[in-house]
C-alpha positions in Angstrom: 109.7 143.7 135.7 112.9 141.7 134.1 111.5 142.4 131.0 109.8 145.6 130.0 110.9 145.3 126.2 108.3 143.0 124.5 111.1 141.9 122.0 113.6 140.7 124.6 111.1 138.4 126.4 109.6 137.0 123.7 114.1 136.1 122.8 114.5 134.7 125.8 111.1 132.6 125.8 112.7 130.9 122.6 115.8 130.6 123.7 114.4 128.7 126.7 111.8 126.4 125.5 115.0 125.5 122.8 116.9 124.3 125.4 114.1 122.7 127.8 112.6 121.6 124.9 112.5 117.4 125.8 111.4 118.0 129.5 108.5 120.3 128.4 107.5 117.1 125.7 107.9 115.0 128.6 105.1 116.8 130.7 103.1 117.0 128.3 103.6 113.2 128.1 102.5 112.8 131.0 99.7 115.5 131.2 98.2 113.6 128.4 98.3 110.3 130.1 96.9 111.1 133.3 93.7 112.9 131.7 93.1 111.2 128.1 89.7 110.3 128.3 89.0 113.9 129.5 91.0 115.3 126.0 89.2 112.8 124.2 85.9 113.5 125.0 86.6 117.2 124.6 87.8 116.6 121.1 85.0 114.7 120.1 82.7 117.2 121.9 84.3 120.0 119.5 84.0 118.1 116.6 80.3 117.3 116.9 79.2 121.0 117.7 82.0 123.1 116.0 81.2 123.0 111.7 84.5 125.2 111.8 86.2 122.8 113.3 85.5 120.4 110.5 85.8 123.1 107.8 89.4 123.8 108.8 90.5 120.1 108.8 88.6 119.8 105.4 90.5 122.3 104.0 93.9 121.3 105.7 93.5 117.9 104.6 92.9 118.9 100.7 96.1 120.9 101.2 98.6 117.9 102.2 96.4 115.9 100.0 97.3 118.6 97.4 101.0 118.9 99.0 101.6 115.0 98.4 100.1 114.6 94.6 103.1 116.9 93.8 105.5 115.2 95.6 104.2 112.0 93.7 104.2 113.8 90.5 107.8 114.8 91.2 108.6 111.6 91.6 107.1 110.0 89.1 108.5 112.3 86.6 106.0 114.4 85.5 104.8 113.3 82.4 102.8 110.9 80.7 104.9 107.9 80.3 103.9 107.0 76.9 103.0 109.7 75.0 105.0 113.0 77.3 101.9 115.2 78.0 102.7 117.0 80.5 99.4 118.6 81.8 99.4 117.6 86.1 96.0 118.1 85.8 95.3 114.8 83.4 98.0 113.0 84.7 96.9 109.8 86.7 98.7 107.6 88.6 98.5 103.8 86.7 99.6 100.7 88.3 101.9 99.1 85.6 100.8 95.1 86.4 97.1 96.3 86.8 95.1 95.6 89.6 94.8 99.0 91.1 91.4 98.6 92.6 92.3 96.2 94.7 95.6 97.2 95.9 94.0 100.9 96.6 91.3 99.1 98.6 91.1 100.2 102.3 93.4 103.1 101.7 93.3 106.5 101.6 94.4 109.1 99.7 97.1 110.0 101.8 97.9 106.8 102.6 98.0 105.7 98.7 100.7 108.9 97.5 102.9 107.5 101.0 102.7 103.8 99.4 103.5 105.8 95.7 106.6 107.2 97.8 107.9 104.8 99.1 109.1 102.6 96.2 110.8 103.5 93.4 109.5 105.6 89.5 108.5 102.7 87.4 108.7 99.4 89.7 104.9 99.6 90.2 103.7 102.7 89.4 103.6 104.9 86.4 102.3 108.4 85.5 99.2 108.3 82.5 97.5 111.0 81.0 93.6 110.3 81.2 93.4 108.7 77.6 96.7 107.0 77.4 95.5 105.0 80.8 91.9 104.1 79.2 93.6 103.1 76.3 95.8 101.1 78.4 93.0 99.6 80.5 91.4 98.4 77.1 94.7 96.7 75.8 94.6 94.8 78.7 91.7 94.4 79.4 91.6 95.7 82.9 88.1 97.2 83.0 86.1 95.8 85.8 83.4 92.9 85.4 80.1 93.8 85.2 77.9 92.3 88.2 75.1 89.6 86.5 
């Protein structure tokens, strides 16, 4: 046996997949073309049965979800932009021009802190603590219609 120590094999496994790295993506590539409707169906078989399976992409998704709200904060700057509270917890995201229901529509969460992201602290976005965005949202009067 080339490798009795446990240590050594596992050192030249890395060392190997690092350098054959592309060609094992490749057949995997490939692997995945020539039997997707199999891994599909397994998939959704998993889902359907498993509640764990659901449970643990729950809870992953709540952590990125969690994972991206701070990287909006961040970038946003952390506090309220009108009166400074700095509390992450009441801090809201506010769409300066208004309009936020519609532009949110047909987007999710993680979708909505990407969009947040991508353009730059206070061209269309600001940071609000809860009452300083109601108060906002009367000033302008941006509350919804009601139905008749």
């Amino acid at each position: 046996m080339p490798f009795a120590d446990t240590a050594k094999r596992r050192q030249y496994s890395r060392e190997w997949r690092a350098k054959h790295t592309e060609s094992l993506n490749q057949s995997k590539r490939e692997y995945y073309a020539a039997n997707r409707d199999r891994i599909l169906e397994s998939r959704k078989q998993r889902w359907q049965t498993s509640p764990a399976v659901r449970i643990a992409h729950r809870a992953h998704c709540q952590k990125y979800n969690q994972t991206l709200r701070q990287a909006v904060l961040q970038h946003l700057g952390e506090v309220c932009a009108r009166c400074g509270h700095a509390d992450e917890r009441a801090l809201q995201i506010d769409h300066i021009n208004g309009g936020g229901r519609l532009d949110r529509q047909g987007l999710s969460t993680q979708q909505f802190y990407k969009q947040v992201l991508q353009g730059r602290p206070g061209d269309k976005y600001q940071l609000l603590c809860a009452n300083c965005n109601v108060v906002k949202k009367r000033e302008n009067q941006e509350t919804r219609k009601a139905v008749a």
